[in-house]
C-alpha positions in Angstrom: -8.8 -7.1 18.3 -9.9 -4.3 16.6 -9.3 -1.0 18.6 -11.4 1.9 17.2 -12.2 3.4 14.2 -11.5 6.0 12.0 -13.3 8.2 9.4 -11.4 8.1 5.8 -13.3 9.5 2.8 -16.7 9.5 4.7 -16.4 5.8 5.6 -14.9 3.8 8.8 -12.3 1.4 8.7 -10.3 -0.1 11.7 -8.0 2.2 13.5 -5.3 -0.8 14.9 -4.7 -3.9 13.5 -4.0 -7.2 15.1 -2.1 -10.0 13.3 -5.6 -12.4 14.2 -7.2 -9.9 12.0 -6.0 -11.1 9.0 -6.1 -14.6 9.5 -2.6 -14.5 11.3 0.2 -12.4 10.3 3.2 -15.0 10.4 6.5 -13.3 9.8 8.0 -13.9 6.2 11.5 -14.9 6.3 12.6 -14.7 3.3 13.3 -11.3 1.3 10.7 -9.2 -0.6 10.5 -9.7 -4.3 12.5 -6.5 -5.8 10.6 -4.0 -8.6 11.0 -1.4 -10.5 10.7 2.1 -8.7 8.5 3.5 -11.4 8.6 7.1 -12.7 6.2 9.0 -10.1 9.0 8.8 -6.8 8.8 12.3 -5.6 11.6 12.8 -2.5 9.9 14.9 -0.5 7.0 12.8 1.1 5.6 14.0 4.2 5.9 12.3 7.5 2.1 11.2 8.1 -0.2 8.0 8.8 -3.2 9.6 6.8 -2.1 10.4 3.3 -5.2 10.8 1.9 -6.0 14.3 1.8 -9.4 14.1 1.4 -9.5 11.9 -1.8 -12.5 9.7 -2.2 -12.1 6.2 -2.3 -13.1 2.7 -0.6 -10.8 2.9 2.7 -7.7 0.7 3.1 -5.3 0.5 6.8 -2.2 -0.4 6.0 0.0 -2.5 8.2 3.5 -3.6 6.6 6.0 -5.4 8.5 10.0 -4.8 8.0 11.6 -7.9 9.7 15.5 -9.0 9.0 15.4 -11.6 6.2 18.2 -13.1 8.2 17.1 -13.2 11.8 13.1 -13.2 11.1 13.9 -10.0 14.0 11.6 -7.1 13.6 13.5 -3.7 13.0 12.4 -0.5 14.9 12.9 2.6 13.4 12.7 1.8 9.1 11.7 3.9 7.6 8.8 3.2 4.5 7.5 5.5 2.1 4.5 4.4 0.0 2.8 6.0 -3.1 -0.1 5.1 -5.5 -2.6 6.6 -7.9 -6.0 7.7 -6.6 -9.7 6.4 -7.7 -9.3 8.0 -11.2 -5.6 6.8 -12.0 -3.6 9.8 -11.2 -0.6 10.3 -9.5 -0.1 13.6 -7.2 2.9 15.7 -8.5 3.6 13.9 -11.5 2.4 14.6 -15.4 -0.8 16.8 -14.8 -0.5 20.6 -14.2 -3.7 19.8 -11.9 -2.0 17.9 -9.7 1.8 18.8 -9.8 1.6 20.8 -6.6 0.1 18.1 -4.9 1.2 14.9 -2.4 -2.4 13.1 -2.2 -2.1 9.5 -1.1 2.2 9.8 -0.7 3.8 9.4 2.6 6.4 8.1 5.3 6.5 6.6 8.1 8.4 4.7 10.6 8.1 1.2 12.2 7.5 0.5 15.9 8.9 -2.0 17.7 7.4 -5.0 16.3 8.2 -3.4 12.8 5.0 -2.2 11.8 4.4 1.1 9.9 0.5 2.0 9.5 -1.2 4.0 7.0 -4.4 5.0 6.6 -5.2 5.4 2.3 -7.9 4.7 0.3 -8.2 1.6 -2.4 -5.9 2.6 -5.9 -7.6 3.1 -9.2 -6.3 1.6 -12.0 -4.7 2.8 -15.1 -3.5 1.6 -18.6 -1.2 -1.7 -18.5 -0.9 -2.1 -15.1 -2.7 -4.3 -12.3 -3.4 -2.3 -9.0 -0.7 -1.3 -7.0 1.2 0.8 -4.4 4.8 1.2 -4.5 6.9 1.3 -1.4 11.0 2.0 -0.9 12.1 0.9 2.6 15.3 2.5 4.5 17.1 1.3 7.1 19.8 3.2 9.1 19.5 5.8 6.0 20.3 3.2 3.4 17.4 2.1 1.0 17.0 -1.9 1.6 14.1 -2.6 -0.5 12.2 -1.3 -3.7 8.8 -3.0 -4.6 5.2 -3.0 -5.7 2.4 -4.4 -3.1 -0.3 -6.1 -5.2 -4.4 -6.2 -4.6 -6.5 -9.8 -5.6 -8.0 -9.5 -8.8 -11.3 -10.5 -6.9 -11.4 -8.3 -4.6 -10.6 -5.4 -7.5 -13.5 -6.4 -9.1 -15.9 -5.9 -6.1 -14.3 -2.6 -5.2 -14.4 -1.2 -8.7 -18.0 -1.3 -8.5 -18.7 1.5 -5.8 -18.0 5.1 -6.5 -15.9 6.7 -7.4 -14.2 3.6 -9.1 -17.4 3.0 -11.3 -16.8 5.8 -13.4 -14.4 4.4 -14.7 -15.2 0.8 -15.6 -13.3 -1.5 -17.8 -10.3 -2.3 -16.2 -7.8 -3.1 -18.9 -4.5 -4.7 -16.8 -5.3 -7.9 -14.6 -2.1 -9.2 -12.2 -1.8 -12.2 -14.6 -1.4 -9.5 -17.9 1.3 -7.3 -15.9 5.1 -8.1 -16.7 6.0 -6.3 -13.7 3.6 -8.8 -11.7 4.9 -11.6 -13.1 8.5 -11.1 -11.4 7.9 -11.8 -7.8 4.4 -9.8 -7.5 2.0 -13.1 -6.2 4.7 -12.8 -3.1 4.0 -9.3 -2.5 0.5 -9.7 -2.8 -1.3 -8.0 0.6 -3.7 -9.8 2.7 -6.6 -8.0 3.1 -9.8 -8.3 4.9 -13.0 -6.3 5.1 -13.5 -3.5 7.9 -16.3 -1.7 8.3 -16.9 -0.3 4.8 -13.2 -0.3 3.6 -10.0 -3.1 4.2 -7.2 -3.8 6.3 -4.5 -5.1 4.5 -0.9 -6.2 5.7 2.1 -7.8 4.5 5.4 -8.4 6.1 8.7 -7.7 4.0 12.1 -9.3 4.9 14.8 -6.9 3.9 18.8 -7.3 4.0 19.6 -4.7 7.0 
């Protein structure tokens, strides 16, 4: 069940997640498709479940699941850092003097003991040549185990790129089918997402090699 929610850009979105939330959450065996790191890592991402910082955006909960590709075993104590571009496009700290002493919508955290790690984030924007995406690096017992993109339904793009702030910038010009990167493993790390209150939970569980 739904326990709670929380206030994320002005809006509400679910504050704990439940696998029957998403239509069942059945653990992925097998390992996460690897990708590209990108060039906007930064290596000093705070510890924190809200990374927002205030940015506006449609509100997103994130629950992604670490298991042992091996064992289908959940693993306590990964560690997974996640970063993506706000409503407009931009990263924080990268490529704009406006924004290269800020670490909006970049952050850490660790799993529990069913090997979930939850963040609370808005929807990305989009920018030129790529399909919407967050990037995520997962660590195990200090040693980096996984490298990948999560990916968003076209679909549901479309319907959220329609509200503000997203509409200001209309003409999307990248869908998942058009991206290169996407087309190397991305329709496996596609999150499931359902509607929450004004904004989306979405999950996905990621087998690693521990």
């Amino acid at each position: 069940m739904l326990a709670g929610t929380v206030a994320v850009g002005g809006w509400k979105v679910a504050d704990s997640l439940g696998a029957e939330d998403l239509g069942g959450d059945a653990v992925a065996c097998v390992l996460a498709p690897e990708s590209t790191e990108g060039p906007f890592y930064l290596d000093d991402h705070k510890i924190r479940r809200n990374i927002t910082e205030g940015k506006p955006g449609v509100p997103l909960m994130l629950r992604l699941g670490v298991v042992d590709a091996s064992t289908c075993r959940a693993i306590r104590g990964a560690v997974v850092d996640i970063w993506h571009c706000d409503a407009g496009g931009v990263y924080s700290g990268t490529g704009r003097r406006d924004t290269e002493d800020e670490r909006f919508l970049r952050g850490i955290q660790r799993t529990d003991a069913k090997g979930i790690a939850l963040f609370r984030t808005i929807y990305p924007g989009w920018y030129g040549g790529r399909a919407v995406h967050i990037h995520v690096t997962v660590y195990v017992g200090g040693n980096e185990v996984h490298t990948g993109q999560l990916y968003f339904p076209d679909a549901l793009s479309d319907t959220v790129y329609k509200r503000t702030p997203y509409a200001r910038r209309p003409n999307r010009n990248t869908r998942n089918a058009d991206d290169f990167i996407f087309r190397d493993g991305g329709r496996r790390s596609t999150l499931r997402l359902k509607k929450s209150g004004t904004g989306y939970v979405g999950a996905i569980t990621m087998g690693v090699r521990s």
